[in-house]
N, C-alpha and C positions, 0 to 999 in steps of 0.2 A: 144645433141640436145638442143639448147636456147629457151624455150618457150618464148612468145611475150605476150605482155599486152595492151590490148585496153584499152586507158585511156580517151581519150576526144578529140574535134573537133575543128579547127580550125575557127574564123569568114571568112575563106577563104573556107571553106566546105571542111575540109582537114578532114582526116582520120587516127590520129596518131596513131601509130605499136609502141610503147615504145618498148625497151630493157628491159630484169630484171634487177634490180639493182646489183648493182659490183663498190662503191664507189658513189662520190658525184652527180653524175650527171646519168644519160645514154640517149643514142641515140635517137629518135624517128623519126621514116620514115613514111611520109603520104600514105599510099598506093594505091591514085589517081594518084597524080601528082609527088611522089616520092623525094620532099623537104625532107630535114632535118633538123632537130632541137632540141636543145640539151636542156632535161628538169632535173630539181634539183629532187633528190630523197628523200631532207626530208624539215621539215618546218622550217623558222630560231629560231635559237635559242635550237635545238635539234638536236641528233645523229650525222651525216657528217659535219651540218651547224656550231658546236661549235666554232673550231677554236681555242682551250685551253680555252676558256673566260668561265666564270662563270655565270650563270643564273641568274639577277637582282630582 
C-alpha cells in the first residue's frame, strides 16, 4: 500500500496528494480537479539535487 502526503495547495485551490518519495521527483495529484504535477523531493544543492557537484 503507497501512503500519500499532503503537502500544499495550489494558487488554483488545488489540493496536492504527493506520492512518497522514490528518487528525484514524485507525482502529485490534486484531488479536486485531478491535475498532475511533478514536485522535486529535495532542496538544490542536497541529497537527489547533487548531480556529482560539490557543495560551494
Amino acid at each position: 500500500m503507497t501512503k500519500k502526503i499532503i503537502v500544499e495547495e495550489c494558487v488554483e485551490g488545488c489540493h496536492w496528494i504527493i506520492e512518497q518519495p522514490n528518487g528525484p521527483t514524485s507525482i502529485g495529484t490534486c484531488k479536486i480537479c485531478n491535475n498532475t504535477k511533478e514536485f522535486r523531493n529535495s532542496m538544490p544543492g542536497s541529497g537527489w539535487d547533487r548531480n556529482g557537484q560539490n557543495k560551494k
